[in-house]
BAFI-3210 file (N, C-alpha, C; in Angstrom, 3 decimals, decimal comma, padded with zeros to 6 digits):
// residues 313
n [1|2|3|4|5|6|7|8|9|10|11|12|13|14|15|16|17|18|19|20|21|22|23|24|25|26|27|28|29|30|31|32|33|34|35|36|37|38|39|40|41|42|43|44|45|46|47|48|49|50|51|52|53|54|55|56|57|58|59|60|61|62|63|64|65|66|67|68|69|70|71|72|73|74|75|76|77|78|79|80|81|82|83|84|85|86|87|88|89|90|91|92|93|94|95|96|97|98|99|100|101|102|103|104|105|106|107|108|109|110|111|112|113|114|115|116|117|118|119|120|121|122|123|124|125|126|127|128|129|130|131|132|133|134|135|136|137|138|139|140|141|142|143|144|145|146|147|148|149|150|151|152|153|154|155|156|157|158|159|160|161|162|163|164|165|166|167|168|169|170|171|172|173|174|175|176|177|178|179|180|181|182|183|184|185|186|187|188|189|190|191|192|193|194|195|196|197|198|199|200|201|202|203|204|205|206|207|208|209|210|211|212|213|214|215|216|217|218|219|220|221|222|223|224|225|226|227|228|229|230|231|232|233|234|235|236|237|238|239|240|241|242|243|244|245|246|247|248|249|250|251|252|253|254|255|256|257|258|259|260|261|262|263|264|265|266|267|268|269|270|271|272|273|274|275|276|277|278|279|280|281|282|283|284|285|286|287|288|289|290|291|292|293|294|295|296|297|298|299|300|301|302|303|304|305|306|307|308|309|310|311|312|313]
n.u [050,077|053,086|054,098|056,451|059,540|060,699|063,629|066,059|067,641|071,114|073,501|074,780|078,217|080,417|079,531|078,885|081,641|083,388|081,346|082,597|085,428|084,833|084,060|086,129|088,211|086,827|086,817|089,675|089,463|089,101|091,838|094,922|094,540|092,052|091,455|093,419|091,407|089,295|090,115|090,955|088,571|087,348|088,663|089,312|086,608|086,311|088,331|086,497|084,520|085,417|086,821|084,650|083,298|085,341|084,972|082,568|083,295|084,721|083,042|080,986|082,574|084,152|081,412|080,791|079,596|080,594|080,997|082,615|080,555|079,021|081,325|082,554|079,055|079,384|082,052|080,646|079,227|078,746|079,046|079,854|081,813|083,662|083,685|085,166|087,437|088,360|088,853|090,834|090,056|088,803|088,012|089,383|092,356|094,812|096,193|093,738|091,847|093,027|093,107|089,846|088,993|090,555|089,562|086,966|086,993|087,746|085,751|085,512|087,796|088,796|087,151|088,128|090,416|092,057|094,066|094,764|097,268|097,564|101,161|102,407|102,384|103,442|104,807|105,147|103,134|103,131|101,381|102,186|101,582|101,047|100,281|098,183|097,222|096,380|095,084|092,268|091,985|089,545|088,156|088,101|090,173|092,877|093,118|090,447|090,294|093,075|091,881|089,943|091,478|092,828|091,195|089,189|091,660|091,966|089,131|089,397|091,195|092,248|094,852|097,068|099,580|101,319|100,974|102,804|103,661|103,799|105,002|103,662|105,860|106,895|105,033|104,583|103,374|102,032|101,708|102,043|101,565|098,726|098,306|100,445|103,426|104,171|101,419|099,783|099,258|101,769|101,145|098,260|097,495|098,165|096,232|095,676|095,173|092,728|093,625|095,937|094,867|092,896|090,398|087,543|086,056|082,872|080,260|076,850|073,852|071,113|072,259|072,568|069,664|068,353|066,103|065,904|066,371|065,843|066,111|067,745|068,592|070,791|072,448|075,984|077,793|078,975|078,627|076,277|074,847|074,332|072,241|071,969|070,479|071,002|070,116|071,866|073,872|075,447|075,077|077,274|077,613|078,107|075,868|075,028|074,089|076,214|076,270|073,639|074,360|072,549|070,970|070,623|068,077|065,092|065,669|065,512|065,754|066,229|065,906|068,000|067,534|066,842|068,818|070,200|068,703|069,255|071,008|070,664|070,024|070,658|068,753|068,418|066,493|066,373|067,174|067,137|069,550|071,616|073,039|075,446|074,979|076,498|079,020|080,329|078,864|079,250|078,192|075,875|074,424|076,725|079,712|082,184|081,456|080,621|079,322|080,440|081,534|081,682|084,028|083,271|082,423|081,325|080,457|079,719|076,139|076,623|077,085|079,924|081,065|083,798|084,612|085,191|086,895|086,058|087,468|088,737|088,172]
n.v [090,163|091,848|094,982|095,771|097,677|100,709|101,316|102,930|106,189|106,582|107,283|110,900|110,891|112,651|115,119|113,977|113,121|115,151|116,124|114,340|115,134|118,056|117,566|115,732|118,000|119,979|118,303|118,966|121,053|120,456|119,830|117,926|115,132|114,297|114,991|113,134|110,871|110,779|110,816|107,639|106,553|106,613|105,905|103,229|102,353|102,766|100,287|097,861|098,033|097,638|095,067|093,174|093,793|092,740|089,906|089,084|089,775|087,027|085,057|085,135|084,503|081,560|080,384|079,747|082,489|084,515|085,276|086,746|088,324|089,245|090,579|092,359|094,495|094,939|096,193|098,622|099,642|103,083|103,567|100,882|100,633|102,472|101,888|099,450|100,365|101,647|099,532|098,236|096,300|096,414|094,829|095,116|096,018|098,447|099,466|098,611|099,761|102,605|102,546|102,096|104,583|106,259|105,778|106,053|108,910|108,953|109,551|112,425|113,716|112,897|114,193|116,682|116,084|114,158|111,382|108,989|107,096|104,558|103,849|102,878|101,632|102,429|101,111|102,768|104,429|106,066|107,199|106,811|108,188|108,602|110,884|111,599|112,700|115,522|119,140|120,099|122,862|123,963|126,213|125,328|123,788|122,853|123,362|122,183|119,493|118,709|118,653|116,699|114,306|114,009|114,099|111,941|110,257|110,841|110,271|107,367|106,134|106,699|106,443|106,855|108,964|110,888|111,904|111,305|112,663|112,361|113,542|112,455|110,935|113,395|114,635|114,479|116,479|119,786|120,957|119,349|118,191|116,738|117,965|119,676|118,365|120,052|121,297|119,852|119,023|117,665|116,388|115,017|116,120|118,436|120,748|123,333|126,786|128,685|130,956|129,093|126,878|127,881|126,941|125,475|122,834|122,478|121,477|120,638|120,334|119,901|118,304|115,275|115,174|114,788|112,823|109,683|109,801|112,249|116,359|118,975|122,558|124,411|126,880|127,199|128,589|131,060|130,191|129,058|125,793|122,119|119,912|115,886|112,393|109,116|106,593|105,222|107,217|110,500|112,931|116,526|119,321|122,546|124,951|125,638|125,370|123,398|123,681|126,413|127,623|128,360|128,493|125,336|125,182|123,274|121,050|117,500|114,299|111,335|108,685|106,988|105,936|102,648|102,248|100,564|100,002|102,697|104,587|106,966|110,232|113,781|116,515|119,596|122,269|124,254|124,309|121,716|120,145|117,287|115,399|113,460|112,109|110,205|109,927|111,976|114,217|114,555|115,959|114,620|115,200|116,935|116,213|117,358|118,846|119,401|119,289|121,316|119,298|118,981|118,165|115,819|114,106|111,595|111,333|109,630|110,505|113,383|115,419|116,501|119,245|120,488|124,152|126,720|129,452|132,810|135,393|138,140|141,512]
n.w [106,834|107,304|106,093|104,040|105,055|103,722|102,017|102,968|101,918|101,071|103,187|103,202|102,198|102,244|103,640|105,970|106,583|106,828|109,364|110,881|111,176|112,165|114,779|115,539|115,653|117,462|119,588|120,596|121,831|124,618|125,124|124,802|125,488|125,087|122,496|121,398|122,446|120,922|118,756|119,099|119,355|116,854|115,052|116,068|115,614|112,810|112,515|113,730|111,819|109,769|109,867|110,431|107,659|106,201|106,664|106,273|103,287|103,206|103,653|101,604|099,732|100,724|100,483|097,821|096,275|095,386|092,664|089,744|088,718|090,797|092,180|090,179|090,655|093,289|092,844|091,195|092,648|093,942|097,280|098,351|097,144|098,001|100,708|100,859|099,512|101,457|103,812|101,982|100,660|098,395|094,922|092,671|091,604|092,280|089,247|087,717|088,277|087,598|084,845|084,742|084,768|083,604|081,398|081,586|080,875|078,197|076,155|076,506|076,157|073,320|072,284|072,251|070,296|071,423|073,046|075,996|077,642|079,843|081,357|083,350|086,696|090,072|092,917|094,604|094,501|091,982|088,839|085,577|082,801|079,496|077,527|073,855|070,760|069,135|070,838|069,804|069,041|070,594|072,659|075,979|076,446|077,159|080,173|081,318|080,194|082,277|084,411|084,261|084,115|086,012|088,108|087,635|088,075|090,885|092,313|091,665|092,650|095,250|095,981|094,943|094,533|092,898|089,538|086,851|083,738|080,095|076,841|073,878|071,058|068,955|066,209|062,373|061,490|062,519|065,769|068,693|071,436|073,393|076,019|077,787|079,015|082,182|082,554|083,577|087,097|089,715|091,990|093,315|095,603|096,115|096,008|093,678|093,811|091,767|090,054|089,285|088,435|086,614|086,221|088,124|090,442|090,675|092,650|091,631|092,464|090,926|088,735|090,364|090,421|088,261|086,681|084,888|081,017|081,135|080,466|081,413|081,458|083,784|085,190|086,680|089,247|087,164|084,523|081,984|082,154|080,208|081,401|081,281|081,585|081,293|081,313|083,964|083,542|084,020|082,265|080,995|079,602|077,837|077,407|074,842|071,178|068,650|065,926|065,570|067,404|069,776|073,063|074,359|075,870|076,419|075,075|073,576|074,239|072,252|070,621|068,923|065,448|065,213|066,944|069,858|072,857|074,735|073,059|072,493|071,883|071,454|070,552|069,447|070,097|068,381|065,726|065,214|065,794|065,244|068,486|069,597|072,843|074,085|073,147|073,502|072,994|070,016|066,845|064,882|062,309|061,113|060,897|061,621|064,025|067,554|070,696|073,219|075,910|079,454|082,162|084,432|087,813|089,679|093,049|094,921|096,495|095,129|092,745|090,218|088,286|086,367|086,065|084,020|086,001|086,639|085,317|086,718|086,032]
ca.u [051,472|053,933|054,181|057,785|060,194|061,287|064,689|066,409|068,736|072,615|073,928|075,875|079,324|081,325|078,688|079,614|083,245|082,984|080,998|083,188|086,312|084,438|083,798|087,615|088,705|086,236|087,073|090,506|089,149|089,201|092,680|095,263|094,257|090,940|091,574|093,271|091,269|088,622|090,996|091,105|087,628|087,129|089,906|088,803|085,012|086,444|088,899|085,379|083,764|086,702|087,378|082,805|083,165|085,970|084,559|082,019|083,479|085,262|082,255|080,551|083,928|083,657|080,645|081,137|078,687|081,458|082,075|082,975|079,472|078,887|082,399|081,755|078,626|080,154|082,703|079,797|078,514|080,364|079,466|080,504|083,356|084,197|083,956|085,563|089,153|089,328|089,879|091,957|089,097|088,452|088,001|089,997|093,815|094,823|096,229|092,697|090,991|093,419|092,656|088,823|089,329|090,963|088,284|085,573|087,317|088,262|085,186|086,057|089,296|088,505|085,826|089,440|091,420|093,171|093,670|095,404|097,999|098,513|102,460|102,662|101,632|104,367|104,642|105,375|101,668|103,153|100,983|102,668|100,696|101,490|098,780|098,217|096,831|096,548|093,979|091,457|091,821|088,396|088,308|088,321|091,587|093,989|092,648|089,039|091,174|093,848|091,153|089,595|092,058|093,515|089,939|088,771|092,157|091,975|088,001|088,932|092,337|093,191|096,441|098,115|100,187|101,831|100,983|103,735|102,697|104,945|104,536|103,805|106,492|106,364|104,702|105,468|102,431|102,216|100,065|102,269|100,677|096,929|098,626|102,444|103,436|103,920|100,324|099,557|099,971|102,079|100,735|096,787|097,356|098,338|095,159|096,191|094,237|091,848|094,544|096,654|094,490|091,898|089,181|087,165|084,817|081,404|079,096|075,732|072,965|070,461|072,222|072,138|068,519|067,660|065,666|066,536|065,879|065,629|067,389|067,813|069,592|070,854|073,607|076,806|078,570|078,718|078,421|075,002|074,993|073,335|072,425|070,843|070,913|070,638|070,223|072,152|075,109|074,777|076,542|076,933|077,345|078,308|074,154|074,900|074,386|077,292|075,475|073,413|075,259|071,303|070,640|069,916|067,183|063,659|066,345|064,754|066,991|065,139|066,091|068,564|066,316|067,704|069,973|069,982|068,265|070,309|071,650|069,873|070,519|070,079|068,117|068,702|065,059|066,057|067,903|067,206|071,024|071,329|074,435|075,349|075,664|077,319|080,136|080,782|078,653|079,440|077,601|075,414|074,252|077,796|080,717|083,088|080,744|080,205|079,068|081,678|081,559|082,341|084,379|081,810|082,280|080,105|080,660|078,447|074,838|076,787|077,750|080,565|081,551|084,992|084,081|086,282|087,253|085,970|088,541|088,468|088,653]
ca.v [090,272|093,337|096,102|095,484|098,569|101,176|101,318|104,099|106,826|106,217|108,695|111,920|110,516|113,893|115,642|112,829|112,815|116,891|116,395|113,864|115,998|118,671|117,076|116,010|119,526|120,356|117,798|119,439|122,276|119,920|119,380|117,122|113,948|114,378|114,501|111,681|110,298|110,698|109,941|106,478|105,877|106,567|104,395|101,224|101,972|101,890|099,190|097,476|097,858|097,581|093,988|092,889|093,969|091,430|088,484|089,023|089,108|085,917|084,460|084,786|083,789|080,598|079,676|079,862|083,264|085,833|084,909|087,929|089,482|090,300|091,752|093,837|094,745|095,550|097,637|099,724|100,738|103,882|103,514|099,756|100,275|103,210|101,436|098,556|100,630|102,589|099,209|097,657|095,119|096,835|093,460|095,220|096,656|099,885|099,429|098,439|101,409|103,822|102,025|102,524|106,010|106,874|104,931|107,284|110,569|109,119|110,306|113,932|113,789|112,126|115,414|117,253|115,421|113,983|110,172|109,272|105,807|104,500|103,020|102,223|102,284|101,999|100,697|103,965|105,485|107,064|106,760|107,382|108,240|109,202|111,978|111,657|113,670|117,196|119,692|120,848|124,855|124,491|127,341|125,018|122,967|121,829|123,652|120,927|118,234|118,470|118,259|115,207|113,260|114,091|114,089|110,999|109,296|110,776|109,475|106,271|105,729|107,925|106,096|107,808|110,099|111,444|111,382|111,796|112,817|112,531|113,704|111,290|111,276|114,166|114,006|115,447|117,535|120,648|120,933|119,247|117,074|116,997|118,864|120,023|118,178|121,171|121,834|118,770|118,932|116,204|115,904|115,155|116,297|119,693|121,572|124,754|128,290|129,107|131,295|128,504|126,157|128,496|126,126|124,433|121,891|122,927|120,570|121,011|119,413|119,801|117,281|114,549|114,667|114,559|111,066|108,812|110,227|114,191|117,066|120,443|123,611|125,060|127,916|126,994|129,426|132,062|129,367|128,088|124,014|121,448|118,149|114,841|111,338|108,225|105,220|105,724|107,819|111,742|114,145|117,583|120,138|124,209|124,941|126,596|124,435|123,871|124,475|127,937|128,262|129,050|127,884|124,112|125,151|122,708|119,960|116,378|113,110|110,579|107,395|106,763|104,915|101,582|101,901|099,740|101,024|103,661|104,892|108,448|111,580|114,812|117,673|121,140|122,904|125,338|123,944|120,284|118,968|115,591|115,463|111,704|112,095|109,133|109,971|113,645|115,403|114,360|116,001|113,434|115,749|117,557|114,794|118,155|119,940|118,768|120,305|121,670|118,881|119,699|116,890|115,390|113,311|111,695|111,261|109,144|111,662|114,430|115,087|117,969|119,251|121,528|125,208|128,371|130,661|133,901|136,318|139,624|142,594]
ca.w [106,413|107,449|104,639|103,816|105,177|102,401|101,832|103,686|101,532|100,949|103,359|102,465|102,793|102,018|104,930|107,358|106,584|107,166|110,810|111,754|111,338|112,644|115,724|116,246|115,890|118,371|120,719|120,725|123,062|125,903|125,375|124,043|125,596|124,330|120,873|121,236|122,829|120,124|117,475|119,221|119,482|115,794|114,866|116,816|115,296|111,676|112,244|114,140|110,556|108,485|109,523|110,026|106,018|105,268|107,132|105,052|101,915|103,440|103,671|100,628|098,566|100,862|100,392|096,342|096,152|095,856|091,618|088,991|088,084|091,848|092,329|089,817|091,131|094,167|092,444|090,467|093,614|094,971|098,895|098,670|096,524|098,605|102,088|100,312|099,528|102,813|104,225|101,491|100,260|096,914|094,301|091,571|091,299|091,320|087,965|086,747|088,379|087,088|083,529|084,388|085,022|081,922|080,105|081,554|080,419|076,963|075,386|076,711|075,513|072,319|071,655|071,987|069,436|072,252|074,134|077,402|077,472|081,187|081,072|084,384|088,502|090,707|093,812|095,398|094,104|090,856|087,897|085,021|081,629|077,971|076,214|072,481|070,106|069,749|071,130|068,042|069,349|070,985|073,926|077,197|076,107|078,592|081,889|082,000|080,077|082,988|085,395|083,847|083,819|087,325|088,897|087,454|089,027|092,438|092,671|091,142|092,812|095,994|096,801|093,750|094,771|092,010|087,779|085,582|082,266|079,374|075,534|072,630|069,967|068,172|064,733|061,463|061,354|063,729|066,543|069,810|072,656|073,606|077,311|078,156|080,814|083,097|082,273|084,497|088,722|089,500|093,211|093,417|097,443|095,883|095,138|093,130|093,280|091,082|089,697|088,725|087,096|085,855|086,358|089,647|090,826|091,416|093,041|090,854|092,734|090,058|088,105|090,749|090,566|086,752|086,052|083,165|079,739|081,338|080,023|081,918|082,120|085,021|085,628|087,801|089,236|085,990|083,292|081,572|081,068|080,149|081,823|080,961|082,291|080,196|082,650|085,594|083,325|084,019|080,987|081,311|078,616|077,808|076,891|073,203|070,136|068,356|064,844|065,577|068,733|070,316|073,984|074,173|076,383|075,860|073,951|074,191|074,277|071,069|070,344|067,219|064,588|064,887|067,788|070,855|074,310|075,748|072,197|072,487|070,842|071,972|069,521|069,670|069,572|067,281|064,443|064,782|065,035|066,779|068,955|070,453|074,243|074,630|072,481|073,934|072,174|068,358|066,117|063,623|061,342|060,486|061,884|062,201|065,253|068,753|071,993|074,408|076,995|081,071|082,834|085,312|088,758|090,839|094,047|096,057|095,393|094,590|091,162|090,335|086,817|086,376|084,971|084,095|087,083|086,286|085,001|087,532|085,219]
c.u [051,933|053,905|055,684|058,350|060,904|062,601|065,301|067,522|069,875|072,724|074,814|076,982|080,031|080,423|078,987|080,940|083,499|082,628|081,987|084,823|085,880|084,157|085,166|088,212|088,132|086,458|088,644|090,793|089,336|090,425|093,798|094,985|092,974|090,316|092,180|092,302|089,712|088,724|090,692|089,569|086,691|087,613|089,122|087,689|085,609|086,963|087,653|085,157|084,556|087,070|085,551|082,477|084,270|086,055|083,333|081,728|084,191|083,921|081,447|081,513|084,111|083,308|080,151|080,208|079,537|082,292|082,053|082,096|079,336|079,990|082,173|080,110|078,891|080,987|081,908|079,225|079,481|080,249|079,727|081,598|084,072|084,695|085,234|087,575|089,470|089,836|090,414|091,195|088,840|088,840|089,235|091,407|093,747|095,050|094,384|091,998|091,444|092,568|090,972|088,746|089,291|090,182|086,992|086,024|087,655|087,404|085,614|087,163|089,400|087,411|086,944|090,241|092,102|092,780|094,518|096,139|098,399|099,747|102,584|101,774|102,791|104,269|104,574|103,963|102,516|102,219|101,593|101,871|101,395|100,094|099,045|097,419|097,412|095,274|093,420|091,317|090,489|088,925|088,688|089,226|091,805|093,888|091,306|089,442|091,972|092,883|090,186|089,842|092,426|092,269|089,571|089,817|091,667|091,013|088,341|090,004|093,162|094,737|097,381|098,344|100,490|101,785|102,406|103,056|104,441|103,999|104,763|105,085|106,339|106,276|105,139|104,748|102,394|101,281|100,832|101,148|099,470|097,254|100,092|102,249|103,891|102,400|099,520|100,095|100,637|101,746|099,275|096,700|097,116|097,541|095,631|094,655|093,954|093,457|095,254|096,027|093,343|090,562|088,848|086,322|084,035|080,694|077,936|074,813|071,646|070,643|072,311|070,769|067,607|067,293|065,702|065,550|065,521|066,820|066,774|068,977|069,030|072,487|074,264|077,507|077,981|078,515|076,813|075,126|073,968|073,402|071,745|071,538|070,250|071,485|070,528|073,303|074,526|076,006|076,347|077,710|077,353|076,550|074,560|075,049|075,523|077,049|074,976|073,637|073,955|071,723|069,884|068,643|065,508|064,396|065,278|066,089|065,367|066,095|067,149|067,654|067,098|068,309|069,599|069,340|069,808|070,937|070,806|070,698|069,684|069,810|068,048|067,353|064,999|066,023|067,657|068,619|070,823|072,967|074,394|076,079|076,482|078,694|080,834|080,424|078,809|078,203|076,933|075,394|075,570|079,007|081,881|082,480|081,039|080,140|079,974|081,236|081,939|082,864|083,621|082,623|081,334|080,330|079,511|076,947|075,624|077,590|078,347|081,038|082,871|084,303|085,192|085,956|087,197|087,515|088,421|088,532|089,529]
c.v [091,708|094,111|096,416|097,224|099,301|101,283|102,773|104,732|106,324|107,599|109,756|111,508|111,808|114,581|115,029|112,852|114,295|116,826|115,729|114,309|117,144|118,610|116,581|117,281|120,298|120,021|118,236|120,395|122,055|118,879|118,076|115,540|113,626|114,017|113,539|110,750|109,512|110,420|108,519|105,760|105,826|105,716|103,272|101,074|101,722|100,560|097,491|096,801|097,227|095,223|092,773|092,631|092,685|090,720|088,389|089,075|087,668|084,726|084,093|084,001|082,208|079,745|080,121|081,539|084,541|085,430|086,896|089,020|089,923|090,939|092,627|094,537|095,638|096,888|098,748|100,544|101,735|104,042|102,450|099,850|101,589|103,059|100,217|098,922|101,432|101,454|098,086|096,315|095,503|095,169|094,309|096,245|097,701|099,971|099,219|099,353|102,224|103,705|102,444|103,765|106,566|106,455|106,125|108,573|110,319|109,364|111,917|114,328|113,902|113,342|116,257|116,926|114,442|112,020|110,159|107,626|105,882|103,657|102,007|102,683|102,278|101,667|101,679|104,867|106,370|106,315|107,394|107,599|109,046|109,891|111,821|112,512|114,884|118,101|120,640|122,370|125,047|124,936|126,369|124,079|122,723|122,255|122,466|120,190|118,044|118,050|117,046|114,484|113,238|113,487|112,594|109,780|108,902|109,975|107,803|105,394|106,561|107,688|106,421|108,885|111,266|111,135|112,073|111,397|113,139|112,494|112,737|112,010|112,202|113,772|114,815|116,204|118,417|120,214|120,404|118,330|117,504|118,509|118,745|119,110|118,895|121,436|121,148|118,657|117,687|115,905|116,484|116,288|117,743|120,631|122,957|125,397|128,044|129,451|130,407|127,461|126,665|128,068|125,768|123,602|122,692|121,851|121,021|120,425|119,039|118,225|116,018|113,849|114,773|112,661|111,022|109,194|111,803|114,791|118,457|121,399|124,764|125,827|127,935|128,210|130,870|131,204|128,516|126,652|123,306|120,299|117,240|113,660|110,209|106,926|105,784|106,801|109,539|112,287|115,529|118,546|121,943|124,270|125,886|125,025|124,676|124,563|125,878|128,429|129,275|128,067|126,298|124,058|124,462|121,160|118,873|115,440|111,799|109,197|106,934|105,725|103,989|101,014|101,183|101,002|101,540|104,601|106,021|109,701|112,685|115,793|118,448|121,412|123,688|124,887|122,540|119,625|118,196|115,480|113,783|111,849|111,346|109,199|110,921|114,411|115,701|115,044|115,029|113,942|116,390|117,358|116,030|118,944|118,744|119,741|120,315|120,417|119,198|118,419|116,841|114,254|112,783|110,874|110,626|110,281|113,036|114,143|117,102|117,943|120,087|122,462|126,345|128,945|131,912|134,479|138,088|140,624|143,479]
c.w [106,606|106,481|105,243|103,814|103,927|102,752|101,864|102,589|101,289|101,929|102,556|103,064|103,054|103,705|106,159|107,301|107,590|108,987|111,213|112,018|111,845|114,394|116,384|116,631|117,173|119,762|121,465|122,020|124,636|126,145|124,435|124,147|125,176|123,630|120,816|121,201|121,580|119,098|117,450|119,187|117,577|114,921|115,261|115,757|113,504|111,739|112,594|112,664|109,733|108,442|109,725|108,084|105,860|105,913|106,428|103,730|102,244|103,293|102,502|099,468|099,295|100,955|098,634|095,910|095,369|094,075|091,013|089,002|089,925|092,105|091,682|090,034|092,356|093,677|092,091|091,551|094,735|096,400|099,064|098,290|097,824|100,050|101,288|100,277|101,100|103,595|103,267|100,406|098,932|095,771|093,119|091,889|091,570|090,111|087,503|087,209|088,297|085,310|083,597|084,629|084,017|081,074|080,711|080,700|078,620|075,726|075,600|076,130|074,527|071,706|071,449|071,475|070,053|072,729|075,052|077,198|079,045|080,837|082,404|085,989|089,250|091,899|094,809|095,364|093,514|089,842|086,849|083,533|080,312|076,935|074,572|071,660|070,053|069,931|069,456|068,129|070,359|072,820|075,222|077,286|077,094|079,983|082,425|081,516|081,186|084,199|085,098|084,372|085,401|088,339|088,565|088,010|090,551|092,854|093,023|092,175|093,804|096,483|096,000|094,055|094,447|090,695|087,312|084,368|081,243|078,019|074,602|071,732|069,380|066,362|063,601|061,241|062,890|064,474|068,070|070,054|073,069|075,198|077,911|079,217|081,906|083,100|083,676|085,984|088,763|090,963|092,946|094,539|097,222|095,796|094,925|093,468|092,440|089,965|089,007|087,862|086,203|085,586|087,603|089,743|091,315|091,475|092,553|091,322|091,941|088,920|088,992|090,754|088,969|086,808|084,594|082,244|080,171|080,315|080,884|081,822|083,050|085,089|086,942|088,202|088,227|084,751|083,134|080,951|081,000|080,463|081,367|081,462|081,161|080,739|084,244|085,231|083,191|082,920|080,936|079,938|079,009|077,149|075,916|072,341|069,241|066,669|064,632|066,241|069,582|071,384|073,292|075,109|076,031|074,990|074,478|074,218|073,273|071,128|069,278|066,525|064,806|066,070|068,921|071,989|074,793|074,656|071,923|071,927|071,337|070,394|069,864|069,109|068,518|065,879|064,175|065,076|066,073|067,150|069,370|071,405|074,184|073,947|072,011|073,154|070,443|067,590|065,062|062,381|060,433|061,569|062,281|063,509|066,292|069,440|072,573|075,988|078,144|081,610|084,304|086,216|089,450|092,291|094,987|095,477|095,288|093,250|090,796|088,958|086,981|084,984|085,240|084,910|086,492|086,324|085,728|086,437|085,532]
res [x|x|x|x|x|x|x|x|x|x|x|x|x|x|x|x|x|x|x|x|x|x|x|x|x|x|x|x|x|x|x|x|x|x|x|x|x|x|x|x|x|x|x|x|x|x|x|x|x|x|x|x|x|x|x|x|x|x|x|x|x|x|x|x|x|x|x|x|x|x|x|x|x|x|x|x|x|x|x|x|x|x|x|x|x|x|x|x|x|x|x|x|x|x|x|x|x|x|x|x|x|x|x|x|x|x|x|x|x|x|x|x|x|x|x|x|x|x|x|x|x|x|x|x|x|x|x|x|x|x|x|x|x|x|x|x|x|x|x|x|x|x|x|x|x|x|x|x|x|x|x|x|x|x|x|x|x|x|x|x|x|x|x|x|x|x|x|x|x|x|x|x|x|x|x|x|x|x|x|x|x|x|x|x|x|x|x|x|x|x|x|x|x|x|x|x|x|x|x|x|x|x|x|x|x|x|x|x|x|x|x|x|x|x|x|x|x|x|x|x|x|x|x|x|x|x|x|x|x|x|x|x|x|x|x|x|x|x|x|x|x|x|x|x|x|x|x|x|x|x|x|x|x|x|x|x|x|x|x|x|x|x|x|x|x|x|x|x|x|x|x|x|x|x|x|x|x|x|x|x|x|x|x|x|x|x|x|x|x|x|x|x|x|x|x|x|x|x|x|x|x|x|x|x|x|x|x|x|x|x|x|x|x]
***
């Protein structure tokens, strides 16, 4: 009997996207018919794929194969779901993948006093959203909240054009909206300077490769964080406890007495406090703390957090 073939990588999509614009630009050199001409042969080869992929979702839907739990399946996986919307095949809405979007970030948010209300989508690719709360003062407020929320669309939902953000009612206690709406770009396409949003994506490759139940820190850029993975979900973290405010360096990830698999708790080596990843960092021991969460993507195997843009002196 054969000794059954291992199962080859996921490629680097972002790396391939990269050569293969690299390679148009190039082909440029030899003119304008060229680049066409290479335009066209790139074209045909997606549209090739693009319509191979939906004769085969035709096929499984059918021949009855194609019910709910594998769509979502499908969706969970980001180089199927990702081939899936470039050509148009994606199983679920935009409305419902703006909605899962905002459902990833609403622990992050939710560690900032704050929640997020989608109102609407429009036909035009506006999403329109309503912020609630108000931010609790903690230092990385509305520059890695704005990038949350924005980031976790674009991934989820690139045909959104434009968010409009509008303020909850105001309340009778002080304090304002979780984020102005000026605070908020209203074109994804736009990418601001450093300068203007005071924060960026850094691709962290360290945390791609943490296995289930790890914890590490590793220093992005100028900032020390902390990562851990718990299943297939990666969470990333400012590395100070919020208790003795010591490096979480050596933390473990334990079990909650009681709690179901996956219901882990991180411990600070020094002090003992138990934070609950899964629910941004909550403090257990003293329900007013939590860890400074980082808003986290993951991108096919890369995985990028948003961190403060050094301040020049």
């Amino acid at each position: 009997m054969a000794e059954p073939e291992q199962a080859q990588e996921s490629p680097d999509l972002r790396a391939a996207g990269e050569r293969i614009d690299a390679l148009l630009t190039a082909s440029a050199s030899g003119g304008v018919v060229a680049r066409e001409r290479a335009e066209e042969l790139v074209r045909l080869v997606t549209d090739l794929y693009g319509a191979g992929l939906e004769r085969f979702m035709e096929i499984l839907f059918e021949t009855r194969r194609l019910d709910d739990d594998l769509l979502d399946l499908l969706a969970q996986d980001d180089l199927i779901a990702s081939l899936l919307l470039v050509h148009g095949l994606h199983p679920h809405g935009i409305e419902t993948r703006v909605e899962q979007a905002l459902e990833s970030v609403r622990p992050y948010l939710g560690s900032h006093g704050g929640d997020v209300e989608l109102l609407e989508v429009t036909e035009e690719g506006t999403a329109r959203l309503r912020l609630l709360g108000s931010c609790d003062g903690c230092p990385s407020s509305s520059v890695t909240l704005k990038l949350a929320v924005e980031g976790a669309i674009e991934a989820a939902a690139p045909e959104i054009v434009v968010i409009e953000v509008e303020d909850a009612a105001p309340a009778e206690e002080p304090g304002g909206a979780l984020i102005s709406v000026d605070s908020l770009r209203s074109r994804l396409g736009e990418r601001s300077t450093d300068q203007d949003t005071g924060a960026t994506w850094h691709t962290v490759p360290e945390l791609a490769e943490i296995p289930p139940g790890a914890v590490i820190t590793v220093t992005a850029g100028q900032t020390a964080l902390l990562g851990c993975r718990i299943g297939s979900d990666v969470y990333a973290f400012h590395d100070r406890c919020a208790r003795c405010e010591a490096s979480l360096a050596g933390a473990g990830l334990a079990r909650r007495m009681g709690g179901a698999v996956g219901d882990a708790l991180l411990r600070c080596p020094t002090c003992q406090a138990h934070y609950d990843v899964r629910r941004a960092g909550g403090c257990v021991d003293v329900p007013e703390l939590h860890l400074d969460p980082l808003p986290l993507l993951v991108n096919g195997q890369d995985v990028s957090v948003a961190l403060p843009t050094p301040v020049d002196a």
